[in-house]
ROSE-4610 file (N, C-alpha, C; in Angstrom, 1 decimal, always signed):
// ROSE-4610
residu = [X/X/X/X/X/X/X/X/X/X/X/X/X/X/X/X/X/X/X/X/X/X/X/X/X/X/X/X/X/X/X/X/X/X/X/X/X/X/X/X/X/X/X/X/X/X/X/X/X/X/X/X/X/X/X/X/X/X/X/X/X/X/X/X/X/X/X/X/X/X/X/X/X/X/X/X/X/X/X/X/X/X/X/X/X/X/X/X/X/X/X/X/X/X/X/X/X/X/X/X/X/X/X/X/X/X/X/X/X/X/X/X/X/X/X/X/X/X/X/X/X/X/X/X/X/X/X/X/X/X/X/X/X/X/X/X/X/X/X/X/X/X/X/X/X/X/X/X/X/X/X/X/X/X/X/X]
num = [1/1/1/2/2/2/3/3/3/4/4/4/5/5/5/6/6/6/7/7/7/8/8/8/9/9/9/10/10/10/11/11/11/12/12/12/13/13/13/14/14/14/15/15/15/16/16/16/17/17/17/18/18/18/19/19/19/20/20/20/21/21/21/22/22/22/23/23/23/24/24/24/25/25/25/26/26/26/27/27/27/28/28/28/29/29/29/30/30/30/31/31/31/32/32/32/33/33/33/34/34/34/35/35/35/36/36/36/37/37/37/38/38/38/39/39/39/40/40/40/41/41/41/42/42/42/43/43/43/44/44/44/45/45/45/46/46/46/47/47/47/48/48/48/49/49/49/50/50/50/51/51/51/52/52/52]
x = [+86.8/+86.7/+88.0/+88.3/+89.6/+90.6/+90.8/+92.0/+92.3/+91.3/+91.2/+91.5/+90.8/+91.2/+92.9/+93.3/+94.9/+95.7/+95.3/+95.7/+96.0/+94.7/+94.3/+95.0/+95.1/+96.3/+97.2/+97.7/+99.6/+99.7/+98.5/+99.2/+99.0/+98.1/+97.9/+99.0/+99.6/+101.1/+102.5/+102.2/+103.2/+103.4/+102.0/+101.6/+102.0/+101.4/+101.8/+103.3/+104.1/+105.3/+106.2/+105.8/+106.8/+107.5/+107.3/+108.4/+107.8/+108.1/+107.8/+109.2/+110.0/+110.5/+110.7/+109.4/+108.9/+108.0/+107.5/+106.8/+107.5/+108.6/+109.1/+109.5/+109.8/+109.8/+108.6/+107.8/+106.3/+106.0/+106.4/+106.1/+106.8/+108.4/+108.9/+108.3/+108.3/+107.8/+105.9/+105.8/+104.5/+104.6/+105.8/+106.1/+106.8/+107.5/+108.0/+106.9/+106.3/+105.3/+104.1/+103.8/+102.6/+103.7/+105.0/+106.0/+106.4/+106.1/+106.3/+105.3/+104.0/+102.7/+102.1/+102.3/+102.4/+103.0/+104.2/+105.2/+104.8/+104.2/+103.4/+102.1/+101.0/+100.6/+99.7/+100.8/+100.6/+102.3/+102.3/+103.4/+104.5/+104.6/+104.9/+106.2/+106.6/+108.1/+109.2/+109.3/+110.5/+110.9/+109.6/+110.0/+110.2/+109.9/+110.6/+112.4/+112.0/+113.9/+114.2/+114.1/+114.8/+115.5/+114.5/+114.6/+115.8/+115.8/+117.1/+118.0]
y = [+61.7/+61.6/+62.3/+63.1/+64.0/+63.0/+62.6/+61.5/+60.8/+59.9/+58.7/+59.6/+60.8/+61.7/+62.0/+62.2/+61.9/+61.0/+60.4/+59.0/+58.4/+58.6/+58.3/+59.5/+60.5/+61.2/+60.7/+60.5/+60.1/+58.9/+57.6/+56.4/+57.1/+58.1/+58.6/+59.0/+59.7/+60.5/+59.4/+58.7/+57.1/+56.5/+55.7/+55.2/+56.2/+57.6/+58.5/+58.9/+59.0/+59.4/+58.4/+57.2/+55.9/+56.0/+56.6/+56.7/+55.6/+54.5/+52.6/+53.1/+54.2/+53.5/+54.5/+55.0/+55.8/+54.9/+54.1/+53.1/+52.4/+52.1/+51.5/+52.3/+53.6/+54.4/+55.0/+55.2/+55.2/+54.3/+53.1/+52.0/+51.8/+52.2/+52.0/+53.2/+53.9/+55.2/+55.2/+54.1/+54.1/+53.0/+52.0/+51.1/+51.9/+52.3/+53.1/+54.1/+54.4/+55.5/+54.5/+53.8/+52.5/+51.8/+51.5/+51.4/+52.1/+53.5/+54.7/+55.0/+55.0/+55.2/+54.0/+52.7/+51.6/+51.5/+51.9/+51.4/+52.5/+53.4/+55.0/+54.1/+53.2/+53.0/+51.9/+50.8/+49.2/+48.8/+47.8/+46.8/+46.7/+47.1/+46.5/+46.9/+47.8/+48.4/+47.4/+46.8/+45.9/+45.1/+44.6/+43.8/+45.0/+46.1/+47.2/+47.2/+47.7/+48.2/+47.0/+45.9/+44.8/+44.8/+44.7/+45.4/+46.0/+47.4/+48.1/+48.2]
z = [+114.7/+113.2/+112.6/+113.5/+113.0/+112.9/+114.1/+114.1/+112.7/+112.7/+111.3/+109.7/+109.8/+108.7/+108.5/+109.9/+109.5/+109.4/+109.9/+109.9/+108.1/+107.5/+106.5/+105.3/+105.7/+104.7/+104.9/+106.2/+106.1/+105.2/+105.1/+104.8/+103.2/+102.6/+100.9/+100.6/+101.7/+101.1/+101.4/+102.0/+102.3/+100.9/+100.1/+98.9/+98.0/+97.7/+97.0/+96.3/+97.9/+97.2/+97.5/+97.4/+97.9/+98.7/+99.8/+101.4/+101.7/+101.6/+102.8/+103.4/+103.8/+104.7/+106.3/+105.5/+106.7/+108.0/+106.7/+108.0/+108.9/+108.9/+110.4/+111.2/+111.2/+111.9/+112.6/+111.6/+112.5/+113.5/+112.9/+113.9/+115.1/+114.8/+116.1/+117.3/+116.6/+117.6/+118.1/+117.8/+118.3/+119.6/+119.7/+120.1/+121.1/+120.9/+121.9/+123.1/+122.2/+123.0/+123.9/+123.4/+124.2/+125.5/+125.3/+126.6/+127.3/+127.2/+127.9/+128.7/+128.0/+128.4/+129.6/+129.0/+129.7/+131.4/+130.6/+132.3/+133.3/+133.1/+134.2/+135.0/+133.8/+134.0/+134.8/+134.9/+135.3/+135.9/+136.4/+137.1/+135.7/+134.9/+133.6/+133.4/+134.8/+134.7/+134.6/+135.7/+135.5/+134.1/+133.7/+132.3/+131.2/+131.4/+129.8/+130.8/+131.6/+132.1/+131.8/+131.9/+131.7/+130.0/+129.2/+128.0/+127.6/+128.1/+128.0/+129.1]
């Protein structure tokens, strides 16, 4: 429940003080962190190295 409570501030203070351009930054770094996490976890290595 904690999680979603922050979750749910950050997007009030996003809307609040009009940072939209914080959101693709969030987003890339979430993208980044699930292919990090990912390629440890499954065969999924070659196609990220590929990637970069």
């Amino acid at each position: 429940m904690g999680k979603i409570n922050i979750i749910k501030e950050f997007l009030h203070f996003i809307v609040e003080n009009k940072d939209w351009w914080l959101l693709p930054v969030v987003i890339a770094l979430l993208i980044l962190g699930i292919l990090i996490i990912s390629s440890g976890t499954f065969s999924a290595a070659p196609f990220i190295y590929a990637l970069f």
